[in-house]
Structure formats: C-alpha cells, structure tokens
C-alpha positions, 0 to 999 in steps of 0.5 A: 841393122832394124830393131822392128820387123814390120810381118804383114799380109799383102792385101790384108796388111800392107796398108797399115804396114806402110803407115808404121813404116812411115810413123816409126821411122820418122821416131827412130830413124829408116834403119830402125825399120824393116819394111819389105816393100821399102827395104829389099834392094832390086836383085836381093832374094826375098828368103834371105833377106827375110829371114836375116832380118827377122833374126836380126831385129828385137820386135816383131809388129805382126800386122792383123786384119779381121780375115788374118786367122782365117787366111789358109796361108797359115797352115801352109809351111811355106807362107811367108807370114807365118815362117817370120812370126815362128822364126821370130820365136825359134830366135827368141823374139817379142812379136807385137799383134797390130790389129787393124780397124775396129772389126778385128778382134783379139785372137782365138786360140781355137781359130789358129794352128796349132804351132800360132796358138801362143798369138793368142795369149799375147797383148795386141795394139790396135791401129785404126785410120781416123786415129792411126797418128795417136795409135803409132805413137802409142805403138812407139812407146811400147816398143821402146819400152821393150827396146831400150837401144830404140828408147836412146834415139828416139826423135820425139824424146824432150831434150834433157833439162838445161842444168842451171849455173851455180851461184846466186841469181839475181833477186829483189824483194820487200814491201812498203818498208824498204827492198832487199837486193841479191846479185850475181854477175852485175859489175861488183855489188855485193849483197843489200839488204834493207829493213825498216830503218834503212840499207845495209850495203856490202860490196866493193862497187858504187852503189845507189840505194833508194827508199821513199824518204831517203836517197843516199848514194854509197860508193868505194871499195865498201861503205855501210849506211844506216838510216833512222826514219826521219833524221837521216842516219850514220854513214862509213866509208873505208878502202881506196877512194873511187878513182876516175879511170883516167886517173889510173895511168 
C-alpha cells in the first residue's frame, strides 16, 4: 500500500504532481506512491479510492501553486483537497506543503479557513522547474527522514560497505637498506623481515630474498639467513628437505 499520498489541484498542481510521481517512485518503487491520475483503476469510485489511501499512507505531499489559498474550493466541505489534507489530519498524518515556482509563497494563516490554518504553522518544500531533479531528491530525503519504512527501499541508497576478510594482507616496505614482506594466501610464506644487515625468513615454502649486495636463495620447511654487510653471513636450514613432486609417489 503507498506510504506518500500525492493531494493536488487540477489545473494548479497536477503538473508538478505528476513530476513527484515520477521522481519519487523511481526512489521508492510505484507502490510507494499514490497518485490520482496514475493509481485509480477504470470503474474504481474516486471517493473510496481517495480516501482509502489517504488513511492508509504515512505523509502527505500537499501540492501549492501561488493561487492554492485563494481557491474557493477550500471553503467548500466538498472539495476534494481540502477533505484529503483534514483526513489526513483526523488520521494522524504528516502533511508536507510543496510550493510550486518561485511566486508561491509560504502560507498566511489569515488567508486560509479556518479549519487549514495549521498549514500555516507547517515547514513547506519548494519545487521549481529549472531545479525540480535536486528539489525532488531533497523531498526524498525528508520523506524518508520521516518514513523510516521508506528510508529501507530507497533505490538511491549506497550500498553498504564490503566487509574486508580477517587476516593480513599483503605488504612490502623499506627503503634503501633492505624491505620487509607480510603475506597472506600467497603459496606458503611466511613473514620476512629484513634490516640493515640482511633477511630473516620464517615460513615453510622456498623463498628468494634479494637485497643490493646479496642474492641468497632459502628453501624448506624453514630456514634463516643472516647476512653481514660485506662478507656474506650464516645460513640454517632444518625440516624434510624439498622434494621434487615427482618424487612423492
């Protein structure tokens, strides 16, 4: 069932009312809005449809051109807009001004009947043609600021962020005295760390470490290399030595 209820003037409204329709169901989804000229069936009764959506939705947008408060149609029982917005309130429902163009201004208490003097006291939105994308987007916002069933669909959303895996990633750093290496998921090494003097290797896989002097290789199941700055160094080796694959059978 619609959450927004789109009330407007024909011939004073249904224009931009048209444009909400459009912008706001692309945001939310068609069901999200009612709109009269889009939503009624063929063989449907305006009153009953009307009203059973009014009671049913959470906000309604009330569409104002710069003639809305003048209309005689608000002191009349029997027009349509006026009975949605005091339906609206009778059930306990936010009612949005939506002032089209630039001319329209904020509403005058003195300039309504009595029973729409409450409009006045409202926050109204502006919509206007050369900015009406950025006016419905920002109509958007508030609704789902009020709507919070509506802020949970919204299309335009960003997509939550991606959760990165545990662990360590990869990473290499160092300067001109050697680098140090961190990997995760690469074959079987292990962590590296390297200082001034040399590599330290601790892993199970083959590894080859490189510096500007010295080129050592270390393979097996661990192995350690320390190398002094000119002379080379002192290297251990222990576990099962590295086989060929062949050789496993």
């Amino acid at each position: 069932m619609p959450e927004i209820f789109i009330n407007y003037r024909t011939g004073d409204g249904n224009e931009v009312a048209a444009l909400l329709d459009q912008g706001l169901s692309r945001r939310f989804g068609d069901d999200a809005v009612f709109f009269a000229g889009r939503c009624i069936p063929a063989g449907r009764g305006f009153p009953r449809e009307l009203l059973t959506h009014v009671r049913r939705s959470s906000v309604l947008l009330a569409v104002m051109g710069p003639d809305w408060a003048t209309h005689p149609g608000l002191r009349d029982e029997d027009d349509w807009v006026r009975r949605e917005i005091l339906e609206a309130w009778r059930c306990g429902i936010d009612v949005i001004p939506i002032l089209r163009g630039r001319r329209t201004e904020r509403l005058s208490a003195a300039a309504l009947p009595a029973e729409l003097t409450p409009l006045a006291e409202l926050n109204s939105l502006r919509i206007d043609s050369p900015s009406h994308d950025r006016d419905i987007r920002h109509i958007g916002d508030a609704i789902a600021g009020l709507v919070p069933r509506l802020a949970a669909i919204d299309l335009t959303a960003p997509p939550p962020a991606e959760e990165q895996s545990g662990g360590t990633h990869n990473a290499i750093s160092g300067g001109n005295s050697g680098f140090s290496l961190q990997a995760r998921e690469v074959g079987e090494i292990g962590t590296i760390i390297t200082g001034p003097t040399g590599p330290v290797h601790t892993g199970s896989g083959a590894q080859y470490n490189q510096n500007h002097v010295h080129r050592p290789h270390l393979s097996g199941d661990g192995a350690a290399y320390v190398a002094g700055d000119n002379h080379g160094g002192i290297s251990h080796r222990f576990g099962r030595a590295e086989r060929d694959e062949a050789d496993g059978r």
